[in-house]
C-alpha positions as MATLAB code, in Angstrom:
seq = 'XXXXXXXXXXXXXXXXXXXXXXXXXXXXXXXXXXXXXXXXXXXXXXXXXXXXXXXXXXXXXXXXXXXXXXXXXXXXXXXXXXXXXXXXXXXXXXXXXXXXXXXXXXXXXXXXXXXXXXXXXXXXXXXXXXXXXXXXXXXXXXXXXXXXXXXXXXXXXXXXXXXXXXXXXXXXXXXXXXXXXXXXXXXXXXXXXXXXXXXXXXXXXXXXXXXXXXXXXXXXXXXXXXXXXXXXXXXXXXXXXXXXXXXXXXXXXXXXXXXXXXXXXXXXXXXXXXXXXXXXXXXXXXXXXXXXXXXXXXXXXXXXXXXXXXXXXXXXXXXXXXXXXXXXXXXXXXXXXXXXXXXXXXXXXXXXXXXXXXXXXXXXXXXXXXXXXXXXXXXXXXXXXXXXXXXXXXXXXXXXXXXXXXXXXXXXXXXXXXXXXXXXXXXXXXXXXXXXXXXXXXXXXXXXXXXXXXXXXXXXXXXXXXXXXXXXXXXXXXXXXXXXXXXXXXXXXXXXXXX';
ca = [
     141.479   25.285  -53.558;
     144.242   26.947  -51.560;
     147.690   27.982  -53.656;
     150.353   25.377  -52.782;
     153.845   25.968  -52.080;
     156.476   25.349  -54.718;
     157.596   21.973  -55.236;
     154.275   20.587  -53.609;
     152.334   20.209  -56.808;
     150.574   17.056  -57.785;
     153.389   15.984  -59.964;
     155.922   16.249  -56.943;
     153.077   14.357  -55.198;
     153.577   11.487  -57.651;
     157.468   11.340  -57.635;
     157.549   11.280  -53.811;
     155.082    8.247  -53.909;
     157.560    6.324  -56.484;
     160.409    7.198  -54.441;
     160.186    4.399  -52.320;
     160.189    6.290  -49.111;
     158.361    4.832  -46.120;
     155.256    7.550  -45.754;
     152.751    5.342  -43.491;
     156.087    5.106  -40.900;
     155.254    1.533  -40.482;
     158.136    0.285  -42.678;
     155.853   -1.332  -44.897;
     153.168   -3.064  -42.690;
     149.803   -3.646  -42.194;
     147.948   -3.543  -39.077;
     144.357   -3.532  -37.787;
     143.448   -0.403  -36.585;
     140.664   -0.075  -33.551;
     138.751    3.289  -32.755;
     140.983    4.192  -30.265;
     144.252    3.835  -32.047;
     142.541    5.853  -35.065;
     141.749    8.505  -32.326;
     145.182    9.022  -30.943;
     146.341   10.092  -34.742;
     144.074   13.655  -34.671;
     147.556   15.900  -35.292;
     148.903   17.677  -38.137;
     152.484   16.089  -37.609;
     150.782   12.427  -37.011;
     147.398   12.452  -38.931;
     145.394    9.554  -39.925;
     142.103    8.929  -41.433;
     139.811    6.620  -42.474;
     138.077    6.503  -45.899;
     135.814    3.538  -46.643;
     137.454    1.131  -44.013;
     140.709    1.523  -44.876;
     143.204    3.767  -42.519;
     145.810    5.980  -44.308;
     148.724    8.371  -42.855;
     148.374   11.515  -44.781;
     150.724   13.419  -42.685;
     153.280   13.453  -45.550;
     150.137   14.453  -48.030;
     149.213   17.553  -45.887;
     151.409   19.803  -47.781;
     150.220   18.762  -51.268;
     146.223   18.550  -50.204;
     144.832   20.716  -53.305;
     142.046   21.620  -50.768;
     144.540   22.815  -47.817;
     145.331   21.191  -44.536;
     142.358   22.720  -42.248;
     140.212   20.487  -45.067;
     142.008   16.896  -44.419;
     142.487   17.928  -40.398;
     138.568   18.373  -40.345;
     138.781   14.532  -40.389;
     142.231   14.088  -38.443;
     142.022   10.734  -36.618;
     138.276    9.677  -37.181;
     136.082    8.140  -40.745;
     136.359   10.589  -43.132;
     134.123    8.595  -45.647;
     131.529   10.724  -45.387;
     132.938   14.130  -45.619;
     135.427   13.144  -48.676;
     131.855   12.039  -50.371;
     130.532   15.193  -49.993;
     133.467   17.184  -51.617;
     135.556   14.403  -53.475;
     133.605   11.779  -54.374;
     135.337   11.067  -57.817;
     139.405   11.428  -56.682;
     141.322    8.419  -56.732;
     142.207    8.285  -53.676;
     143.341    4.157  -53.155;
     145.626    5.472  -56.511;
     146.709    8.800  -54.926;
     147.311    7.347  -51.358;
     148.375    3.804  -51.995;
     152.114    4.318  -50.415;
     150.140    5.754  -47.401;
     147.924    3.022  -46.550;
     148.253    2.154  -42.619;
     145.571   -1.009  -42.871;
     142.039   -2.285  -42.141;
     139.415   -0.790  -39.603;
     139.014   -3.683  -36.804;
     135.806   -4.688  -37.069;
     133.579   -4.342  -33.711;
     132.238   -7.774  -32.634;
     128.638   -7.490  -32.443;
     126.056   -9.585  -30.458;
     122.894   -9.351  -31.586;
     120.506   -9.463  -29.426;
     116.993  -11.213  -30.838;
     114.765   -8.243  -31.679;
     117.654   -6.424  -33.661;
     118.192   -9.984  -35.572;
     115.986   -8.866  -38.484;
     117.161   -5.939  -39.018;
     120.787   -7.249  -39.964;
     119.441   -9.617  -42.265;
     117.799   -6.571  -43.851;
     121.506   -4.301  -43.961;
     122.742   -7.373  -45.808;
     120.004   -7.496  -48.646;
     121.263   -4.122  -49.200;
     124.517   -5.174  -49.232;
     123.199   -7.245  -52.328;
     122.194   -4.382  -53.838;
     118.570   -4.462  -53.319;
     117.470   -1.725  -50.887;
     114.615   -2.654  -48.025;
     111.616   -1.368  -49.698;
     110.811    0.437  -46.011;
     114.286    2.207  -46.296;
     113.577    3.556  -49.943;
     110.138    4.705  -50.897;
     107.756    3.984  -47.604;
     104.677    1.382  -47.596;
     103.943    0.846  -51.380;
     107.765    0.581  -52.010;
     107.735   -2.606  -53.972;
     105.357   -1.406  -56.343;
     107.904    1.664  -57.358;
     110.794   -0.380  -57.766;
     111.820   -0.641  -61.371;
     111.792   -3.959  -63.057;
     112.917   -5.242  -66.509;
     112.058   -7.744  -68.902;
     112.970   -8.285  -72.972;
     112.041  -10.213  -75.843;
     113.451  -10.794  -79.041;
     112.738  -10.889  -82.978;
     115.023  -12.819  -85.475;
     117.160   -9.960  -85.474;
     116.402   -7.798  -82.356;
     116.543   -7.785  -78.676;
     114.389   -4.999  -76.778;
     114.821   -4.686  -73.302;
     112.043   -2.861  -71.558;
     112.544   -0.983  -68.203;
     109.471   -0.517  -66.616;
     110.631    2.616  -64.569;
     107.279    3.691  -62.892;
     108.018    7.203  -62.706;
     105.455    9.335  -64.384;
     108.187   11.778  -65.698;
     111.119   10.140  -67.512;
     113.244   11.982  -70.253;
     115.947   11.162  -72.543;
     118.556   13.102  -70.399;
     117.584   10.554  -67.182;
     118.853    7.152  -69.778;
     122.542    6.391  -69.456;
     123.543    3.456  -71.752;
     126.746    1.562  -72.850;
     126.811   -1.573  -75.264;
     130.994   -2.514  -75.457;
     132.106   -5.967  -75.916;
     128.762   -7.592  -74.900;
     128.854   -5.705  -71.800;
     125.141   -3.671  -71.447;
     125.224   -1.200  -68.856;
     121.629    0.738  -69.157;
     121.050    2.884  -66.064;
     118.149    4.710  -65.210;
     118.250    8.176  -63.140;
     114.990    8.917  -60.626;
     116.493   11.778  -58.384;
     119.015   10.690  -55.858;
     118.294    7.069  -56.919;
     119.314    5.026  -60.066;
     118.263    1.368  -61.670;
     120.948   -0.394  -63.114;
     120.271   -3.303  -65.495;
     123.957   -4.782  -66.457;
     124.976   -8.193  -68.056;
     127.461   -9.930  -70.489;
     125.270  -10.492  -73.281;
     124.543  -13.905  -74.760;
     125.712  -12.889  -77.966;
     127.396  -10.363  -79.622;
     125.014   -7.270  -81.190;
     125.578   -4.349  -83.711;
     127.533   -1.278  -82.354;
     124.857    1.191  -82.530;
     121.026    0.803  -80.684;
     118.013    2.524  -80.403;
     116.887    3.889  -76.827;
     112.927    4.657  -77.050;
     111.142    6.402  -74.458;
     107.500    5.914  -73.229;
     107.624    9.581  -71.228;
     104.200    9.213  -69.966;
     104.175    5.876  -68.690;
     107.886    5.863  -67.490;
     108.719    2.891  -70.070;
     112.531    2.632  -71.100;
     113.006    0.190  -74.570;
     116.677   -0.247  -75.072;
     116.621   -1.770  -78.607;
     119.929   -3.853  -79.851;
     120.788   -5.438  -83.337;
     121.885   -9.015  -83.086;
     125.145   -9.174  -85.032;
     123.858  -13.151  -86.555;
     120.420  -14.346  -86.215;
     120.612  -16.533  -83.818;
     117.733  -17.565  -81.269;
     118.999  -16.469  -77.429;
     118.324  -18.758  -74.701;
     118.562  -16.021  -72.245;
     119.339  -12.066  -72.234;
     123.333  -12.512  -70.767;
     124.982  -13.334  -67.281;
     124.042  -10.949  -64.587;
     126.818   -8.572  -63.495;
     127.438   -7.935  -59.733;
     125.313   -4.521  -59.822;
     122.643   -5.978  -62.211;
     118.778   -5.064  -61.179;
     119.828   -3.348  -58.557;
     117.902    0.262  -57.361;
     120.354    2.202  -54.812;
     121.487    5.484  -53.753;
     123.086    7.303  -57.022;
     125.895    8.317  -54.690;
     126.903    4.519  -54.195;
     126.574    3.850  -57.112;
     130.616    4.666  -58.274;
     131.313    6.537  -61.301;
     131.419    4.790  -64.950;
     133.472    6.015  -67.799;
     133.651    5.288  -71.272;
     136.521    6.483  -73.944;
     135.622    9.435  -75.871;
     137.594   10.575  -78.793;
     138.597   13.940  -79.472;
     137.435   16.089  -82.427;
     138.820   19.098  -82.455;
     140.474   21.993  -80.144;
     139.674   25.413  -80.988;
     141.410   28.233  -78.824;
     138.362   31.131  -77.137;
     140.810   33.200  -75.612;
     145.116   33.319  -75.288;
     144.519   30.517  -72.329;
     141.456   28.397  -73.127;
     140.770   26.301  -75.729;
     137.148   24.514  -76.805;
     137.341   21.248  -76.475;
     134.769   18.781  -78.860;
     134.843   14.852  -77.753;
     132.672   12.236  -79.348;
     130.939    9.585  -77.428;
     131.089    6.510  -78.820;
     128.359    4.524  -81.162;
     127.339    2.218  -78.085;
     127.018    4.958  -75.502;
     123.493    6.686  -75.464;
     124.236    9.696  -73.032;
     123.005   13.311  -72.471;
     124.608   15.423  -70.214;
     121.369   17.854  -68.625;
     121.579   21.482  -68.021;
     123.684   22.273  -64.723;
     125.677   18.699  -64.613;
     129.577   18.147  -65.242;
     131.280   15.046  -65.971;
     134.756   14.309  -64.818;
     137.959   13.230  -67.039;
     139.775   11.090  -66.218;
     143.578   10.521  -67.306;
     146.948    8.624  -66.320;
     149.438   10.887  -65.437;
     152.974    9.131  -64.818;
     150.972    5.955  -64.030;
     148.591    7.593  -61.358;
     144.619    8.095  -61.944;
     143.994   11.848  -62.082;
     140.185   12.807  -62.382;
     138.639   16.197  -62.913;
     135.617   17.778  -63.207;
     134.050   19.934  -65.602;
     130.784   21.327  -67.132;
     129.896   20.755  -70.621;
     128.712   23.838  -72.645;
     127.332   24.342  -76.174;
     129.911   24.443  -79.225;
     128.117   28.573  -79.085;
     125.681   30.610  -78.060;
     122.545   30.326  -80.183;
     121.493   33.328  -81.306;
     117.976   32.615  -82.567;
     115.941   31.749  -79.501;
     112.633   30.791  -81.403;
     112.898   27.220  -80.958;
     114.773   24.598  -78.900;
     117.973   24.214  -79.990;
     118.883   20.067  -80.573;
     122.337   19.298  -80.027;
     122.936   15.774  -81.837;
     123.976   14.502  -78.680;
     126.919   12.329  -80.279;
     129.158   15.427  -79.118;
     130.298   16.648  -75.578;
     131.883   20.373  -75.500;
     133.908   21.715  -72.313;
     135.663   24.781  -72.042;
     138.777   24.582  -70.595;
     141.458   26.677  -69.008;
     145.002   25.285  -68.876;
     147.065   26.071  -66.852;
     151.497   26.582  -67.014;
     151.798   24.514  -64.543;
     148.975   22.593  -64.214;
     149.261   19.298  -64.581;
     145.903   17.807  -65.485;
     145.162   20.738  -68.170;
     148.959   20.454  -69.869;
     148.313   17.185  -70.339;
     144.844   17.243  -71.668;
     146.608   20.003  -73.843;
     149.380   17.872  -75.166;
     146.239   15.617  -76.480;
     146.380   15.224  -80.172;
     143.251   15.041  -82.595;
     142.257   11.446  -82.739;
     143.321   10.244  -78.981;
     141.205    9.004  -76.565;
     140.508   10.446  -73.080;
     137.882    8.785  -70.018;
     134.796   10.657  -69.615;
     132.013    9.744  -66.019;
     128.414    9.514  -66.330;
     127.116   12.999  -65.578;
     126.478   14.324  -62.176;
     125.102   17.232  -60.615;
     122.674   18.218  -57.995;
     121.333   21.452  -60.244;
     117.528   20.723  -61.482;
     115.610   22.300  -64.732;
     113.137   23.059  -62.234;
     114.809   25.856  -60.284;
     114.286   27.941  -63.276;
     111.345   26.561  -64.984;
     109.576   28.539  -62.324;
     112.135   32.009  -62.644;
     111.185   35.252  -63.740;
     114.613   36.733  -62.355;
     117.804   34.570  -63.692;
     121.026   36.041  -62.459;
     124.504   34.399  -63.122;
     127.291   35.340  -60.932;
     130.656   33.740  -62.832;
     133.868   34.246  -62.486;
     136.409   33.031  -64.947;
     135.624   29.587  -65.949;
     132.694   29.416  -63.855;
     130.831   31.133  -66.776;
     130.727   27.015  -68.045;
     127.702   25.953  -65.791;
     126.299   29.621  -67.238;
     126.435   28.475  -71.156;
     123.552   26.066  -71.173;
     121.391   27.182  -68.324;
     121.156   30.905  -70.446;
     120.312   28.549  -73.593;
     117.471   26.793  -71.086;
     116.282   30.042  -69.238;
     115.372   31.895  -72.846;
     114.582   29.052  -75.150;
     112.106   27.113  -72.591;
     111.162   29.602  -69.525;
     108.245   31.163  -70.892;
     107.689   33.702  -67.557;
     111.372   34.519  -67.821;
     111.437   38.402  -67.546;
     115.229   38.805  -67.081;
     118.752   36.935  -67.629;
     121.736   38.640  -66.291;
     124.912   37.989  -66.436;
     127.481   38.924  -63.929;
     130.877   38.588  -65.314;
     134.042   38.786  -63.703;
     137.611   38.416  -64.814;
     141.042   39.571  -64.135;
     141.414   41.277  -67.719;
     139.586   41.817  -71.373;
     141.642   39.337  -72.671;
     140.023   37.068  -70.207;
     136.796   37.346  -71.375;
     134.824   34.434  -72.888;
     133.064   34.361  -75.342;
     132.500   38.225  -75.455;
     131.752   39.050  -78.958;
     128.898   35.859  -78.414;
     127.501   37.473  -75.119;
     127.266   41.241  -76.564;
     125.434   39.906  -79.659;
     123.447   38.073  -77.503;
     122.411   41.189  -75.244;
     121.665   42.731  -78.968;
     119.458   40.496  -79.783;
     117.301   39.187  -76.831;
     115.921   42.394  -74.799;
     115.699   39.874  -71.478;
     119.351   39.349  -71.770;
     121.816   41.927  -70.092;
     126.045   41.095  -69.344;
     127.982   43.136  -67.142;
     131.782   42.673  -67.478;
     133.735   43.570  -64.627;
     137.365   43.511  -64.639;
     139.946   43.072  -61.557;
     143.357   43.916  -63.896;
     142.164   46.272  -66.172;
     143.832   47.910  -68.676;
     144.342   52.393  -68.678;
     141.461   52.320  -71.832;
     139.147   49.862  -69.652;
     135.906   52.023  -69.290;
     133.880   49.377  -67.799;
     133.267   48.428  -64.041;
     136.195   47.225  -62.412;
     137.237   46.002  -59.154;
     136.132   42.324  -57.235;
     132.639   41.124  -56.069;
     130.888   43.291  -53.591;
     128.286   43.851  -51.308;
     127.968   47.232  -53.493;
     128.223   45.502  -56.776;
     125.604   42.981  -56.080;
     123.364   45.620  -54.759;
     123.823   47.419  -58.148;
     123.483   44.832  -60.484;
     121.473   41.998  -58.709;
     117.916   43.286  -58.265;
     114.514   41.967  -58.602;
     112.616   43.345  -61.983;
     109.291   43.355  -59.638;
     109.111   43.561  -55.693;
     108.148   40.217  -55.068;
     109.411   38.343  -58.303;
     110.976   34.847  -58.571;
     114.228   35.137  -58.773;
     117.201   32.750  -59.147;
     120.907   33.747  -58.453;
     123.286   31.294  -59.761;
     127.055   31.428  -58.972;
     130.108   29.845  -60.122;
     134.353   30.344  -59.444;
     136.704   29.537  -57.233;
     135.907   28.761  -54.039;
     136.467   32.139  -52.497;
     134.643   34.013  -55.028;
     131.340   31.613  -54.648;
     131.554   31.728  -50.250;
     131.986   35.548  -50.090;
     129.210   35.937  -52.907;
     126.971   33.781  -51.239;
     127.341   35.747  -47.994;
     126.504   38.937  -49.673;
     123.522   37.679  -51.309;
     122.583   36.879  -47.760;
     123.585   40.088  -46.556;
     121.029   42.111  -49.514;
     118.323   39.521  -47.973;
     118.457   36.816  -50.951;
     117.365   33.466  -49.126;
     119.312   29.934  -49.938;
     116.503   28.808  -51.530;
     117.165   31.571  -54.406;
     120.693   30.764  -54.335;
     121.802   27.490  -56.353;
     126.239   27.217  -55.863;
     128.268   25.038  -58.631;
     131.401   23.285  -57.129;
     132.661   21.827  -60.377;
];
């Protein structure tokens, strides 16, 4: 994020979009736009891009692009689908941009020649959501394509999901029963299964989910509200049995109510939201969901990482959340829009919360004897359950570290948690380091360093495995990353959280 000038805030973003003022310059038209017309907008006074086939002006957004205008130019007159994907996958943008909306892409004519004829008929299958088995797993594709079937009792339905993956947990099972609509998705890497219909009839609020881990089976059990005998399971929804690319897949929210709002420190309050009865969801270690809200009748979505309600001191077993409850940790801002009005959110309201995401896997530390977390402000959220993972379930885990920066002491999280916690596991060391401290501050102070990291980021043997994890804004994460580099850490021990 780069700082914005005054008046240019998201808000002000909003007003000028309701003030009825032409910003695509076309007086309120629609046109087809070809390559070449797309091309001749690559300016920063006369910018367009494309995002999913559609063409907007963003020349008036430049100035209010949280992200800075060298970000939106980097796509300045060409399709910019796949580089918003990569950094802003869950924005709004058809809400955000609507007033700037230019048109359509022209769509190239295409003759196809006979040998390429096949080939087309396979794009649209995937259109239909099933993927060409070549595209997706190799030879034996079909075979590792998940399938479903379900049966039913006087008073139950089970669906079974027969996932063939050898490893499936609890954490990989997203499901949502509301108003007959069954959305049960199934997460194998950077692919998901989605079984989704409007049920027959209608069935109990809560469900059981059941979990075969060895043989990859999924049983989604549901209560028939009367016992009647169902002709079939429920009509088919457009994404139904479908096994794509989790990236295409579009985000999914249910409501979420919140519980309670505890401050942690004069600017950041604990936040506990309940899922609801007929969502079975589990957020895994290193994964943040996004919120999402409607701010003067615009979609506003941001993310954040869910952390434990505290850190467990008593590391002998696994702690077991109930799962029913989703924490986050937020900072809110004076003038920040989305946080004042999560804020403003009274005990009892309701606020949109995504299926997880995330590209951070249990693995990376499974296998770590080194674990060093590099956070700086709220970045310490990814931290809270990875430390809980590292010395609960990392049995060759030698050393956890944590790297803490803020501006002051009153700035600290959860201090008073993390000292204890030093006290009582002799693997676990913090480091507070302060950028605005106070005359008494005896501590470290200053920013991150080549000469800090060399200090406090070293291996406990010569050739040990080590893991660096880091986390803040975007300047703090690129010039910690470099030094890392610099002290001859490779990207492979580096994992980087955006949200």
């Amino acid at each position: 994020q780069v700082p914005l000038k005054p008046g240019r805030s998201l808000m002000d973003w909003i007003r000028l979009t309701k003030s009825g003022k032409d910003l695509t310059g076309l007086k309120g038209r629609l046109i087809e736009v070809t390559e070449d017309e797309l091309a001749k907008h690559n300016k920063k006074e006369d910018c367009w891009i494309c995002i999913r086939g559609f063409v907007y002006n963003v020349t008036p957004y430049m100035e209010y692009h949280p992200g800075g205008e060298d970000e939106l130019m980097k796509a300045a007159g060409t399709d910019g689908t796949d580089l918003f994907d990569q950094v802003h996958r869950w924005v709004n943008y058809e809400s955000m941009l609507k007033e700037c909306l230019v048109g359509r892409m022209a769509v190239k004519p295409v003759a196809a020649p006979k040998e390429i004829s096949s080939t087309l008929s396979e794009e649209k299958k995937q259109l239909n959501g099933m993927l060409p088995e070549k595209k997706v797993l190799g030879a034996s594709a079909k075979d590792l394509i998940p399938s479903y079937d379900w049966f039913q009792t006087d008073s139950l339905i089970t669906i079974v999901i027969y996932t063939k993956q050898k490893v499936m947990n609890t954490e990989l099972v997203i499901v949502d029963c509301q108003d007959k609509r069954l959305r049960g998705e199934i997460i194998m890497d950077d692919h998901s299964y989605l079984v989704e219909v409007d049920l027959d009839h209608a069935v109990q609020e809560d469900f059981a989910v059941n979990i075969a881990e060895k043989v990859g089976k999924v049983e989604i059990v549901l209560k028939k509200k009367d016992n009647v005998h169902w002709k079939m399971l429920g009509q088919p929804l457009e994404s139904h049995n479908t096994f794509i690319k989790r990236t295409d897949r579009g985000l999914f929210y249910r409501k979420c109510k919140l519980v309670s709002k505890t401050e942690v420190t004069h600017d950041t309050k604990l936040f506990c939201l309940m899922l609801p009865k007929s969502t079975h969801l589990r957020v895994p270690t290193g994964q943040h969901v996004y919120l999402k809200q409607i701010i003067a009748g615009t979609e506003v979505v941001k993310p954040y990482t869910p952390v434990l309600p505290f850190l467990p001191l008593d590391f002998k077993e696994p702690s077991r959340h109930d799962g029913a409850h989703i924490y986050l940790m937020i900072k809110i801002y004076s003038c920040g829009l989305f946080t004042q009005a999560l804020d403003h959110l009274q005990i009892g309201d309701y606020i949109s919360v995504s299926n997880p995401e995330g590209n951070f896997k249990k693995s990376q530390v499974q296998t770590s004897e080194d674990l060093f977390l590099l956070a700086a402000g709220t970045g310490f959220t990814p931290m809270v359950k990875l430390l809980n993972f590292a010395l609960t379930e990392v049995s060759c885990l030698r050393t956890a570290k944590l790297i803490f920066f803020n501006k002051t002491e009153d700035d600290i999280l959860w201090r008073n948690q993390l000292e204890q916690l030093a006290l009582k596991d002799e693997r676990f060391e913090v480091q507070f380091i302060l950028s605005q401290p106070a005359k008494d501050w005896v501590g470290k102070q200053g920013k991150i360093s080549s000469s800090l990291l060399s200090e406090f980021v070293k291996r406990s043997r010569k050739d040990s495995k080590v893991l660096i994890c880091i986390c803040g804004p975007t300047p703090f994460t690129e010039q910690g990353v470099q030094y890392l580099k610099d002290l001859g850490y490779s990207q492979e021990e580096i994992h980087t959280f955006t949200a």
